[in-house]
C-alpha positions in Angstrom: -7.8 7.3 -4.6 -9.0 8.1 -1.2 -7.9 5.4 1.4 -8.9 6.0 5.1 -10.4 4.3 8.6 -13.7 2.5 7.2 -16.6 3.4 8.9 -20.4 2.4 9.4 -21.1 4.1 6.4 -18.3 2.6 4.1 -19.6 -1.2 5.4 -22.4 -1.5 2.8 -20.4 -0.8 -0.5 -17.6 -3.0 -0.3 -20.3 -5.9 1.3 -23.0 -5.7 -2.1 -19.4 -5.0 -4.7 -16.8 -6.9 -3.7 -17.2 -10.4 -2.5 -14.5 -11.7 -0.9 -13.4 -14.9 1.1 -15.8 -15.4 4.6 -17.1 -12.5 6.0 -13.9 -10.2 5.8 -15.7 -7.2 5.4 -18.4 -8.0 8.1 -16.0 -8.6 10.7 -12.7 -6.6 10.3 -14.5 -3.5 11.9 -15.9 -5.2 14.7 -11.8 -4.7 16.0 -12.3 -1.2 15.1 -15.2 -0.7 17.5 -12.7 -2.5 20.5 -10.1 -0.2 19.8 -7.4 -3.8 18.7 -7.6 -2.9 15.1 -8.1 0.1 12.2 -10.0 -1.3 8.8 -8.4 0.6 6.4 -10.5 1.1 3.0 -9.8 3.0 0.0 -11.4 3.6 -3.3 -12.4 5.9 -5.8 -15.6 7.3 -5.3 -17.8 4.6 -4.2 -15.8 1.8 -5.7 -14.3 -0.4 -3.2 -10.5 -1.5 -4.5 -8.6 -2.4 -1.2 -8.9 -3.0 2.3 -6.3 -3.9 4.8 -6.3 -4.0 8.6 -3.7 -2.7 11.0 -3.5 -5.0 14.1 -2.8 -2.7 17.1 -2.1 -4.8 19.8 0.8 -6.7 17.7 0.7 -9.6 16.1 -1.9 -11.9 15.6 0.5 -15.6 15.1 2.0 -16.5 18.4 5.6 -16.7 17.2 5.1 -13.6 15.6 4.3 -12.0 18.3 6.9 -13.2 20.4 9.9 -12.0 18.2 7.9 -8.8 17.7 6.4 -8.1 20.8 6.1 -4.1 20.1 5.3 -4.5 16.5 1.7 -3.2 14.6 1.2 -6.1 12.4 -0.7 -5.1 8.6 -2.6 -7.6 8.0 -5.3 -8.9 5.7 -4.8 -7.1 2.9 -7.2 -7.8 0.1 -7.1 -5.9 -3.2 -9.3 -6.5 -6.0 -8.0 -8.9 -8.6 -8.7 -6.5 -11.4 -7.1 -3.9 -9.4 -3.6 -5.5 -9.2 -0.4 -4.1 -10.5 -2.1 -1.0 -10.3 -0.3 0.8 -7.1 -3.3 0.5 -5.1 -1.4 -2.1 -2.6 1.5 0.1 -2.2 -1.0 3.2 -1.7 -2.7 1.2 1.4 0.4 0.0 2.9 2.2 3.8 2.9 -1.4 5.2 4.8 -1.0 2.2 7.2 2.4 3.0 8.1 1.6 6.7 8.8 -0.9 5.8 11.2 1.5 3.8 12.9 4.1 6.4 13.1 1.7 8.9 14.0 0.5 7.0 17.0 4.4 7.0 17.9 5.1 3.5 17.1 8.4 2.8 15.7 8.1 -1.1 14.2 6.0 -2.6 12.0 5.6 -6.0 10.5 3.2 -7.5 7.8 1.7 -10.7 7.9 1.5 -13.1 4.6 -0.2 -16.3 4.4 2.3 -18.9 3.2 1.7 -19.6 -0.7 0.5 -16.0 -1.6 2.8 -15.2 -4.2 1.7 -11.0 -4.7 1.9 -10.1 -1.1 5.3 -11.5 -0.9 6.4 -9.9 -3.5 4.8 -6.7 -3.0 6.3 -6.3 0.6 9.6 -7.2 -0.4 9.4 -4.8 -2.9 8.5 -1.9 0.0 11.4 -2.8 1.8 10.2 -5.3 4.1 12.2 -8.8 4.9 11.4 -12.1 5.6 11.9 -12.9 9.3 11.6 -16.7 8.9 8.9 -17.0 11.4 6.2 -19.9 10.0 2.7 -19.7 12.5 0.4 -22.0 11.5 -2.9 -22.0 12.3 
């Protein structure tokens, strides 16, 4: 599997394969291009299986942000139903983190809508904690 920054090329494939809530893939690189944010794809081949995005400027909930204030926030990852259980969510989260430590930055947080069972459970399970902090929106 093959997970890196997405770029104009990679927008097309996971746009006509993968539907997915709003226009997720359509506008998570429009960050990119302002510098905020790094779409983070990864697939095998052509086939799309995961995206995430890895907020640069910290947090994007207010409360979040303000107990975290140096913090990269990953955020909005989406992986493939049929793709679940598989490692691919793990893979994305261990390249995210690299970026982050290889731009110097020391914390990281992950953001989890409330009611979304699998990313709790797979952040817990990479040694992240809950922090309490509830931003609605």
């Amino acid at each position: 599997m093959e997970i890196r920054p997405c770029t104009d090329d990679d927008l097309a494939i996971p746009s006509s394969r993968w539907k997915v809530y709003g226009c997720v893939h359509e506008e998570h690189p429009l960050g990119q291009l302002a510098d905020d944010t790094t779409y983070v794809v990864a697939g095998r081949g052509e086939e799309p299986l995961i995206s995430g995005v890895v907020q640069w400027d910290g947090c994007l909930r207010t409360k979040a942000r303000q107990m975290f204030s140096r913090a990269v926030e990953i955020n909005h990852l989406q992986v493939r139903n049929d793709c679940r259980g598989q490692g691919v969510g793990t893979a994305l989260i261990a390249a995210a983190e690299r970026l982050i430590w290889c731009e110097g930055r020391l914390q990281e947080a992950v953001g989890a809508a409330d009611g979304n069972p699998h990313a709790e459970r797979l952040y817990l399970s990479l040694g992240y904690r809950k922090t309490g902090i509830a931003d609605v929106s």
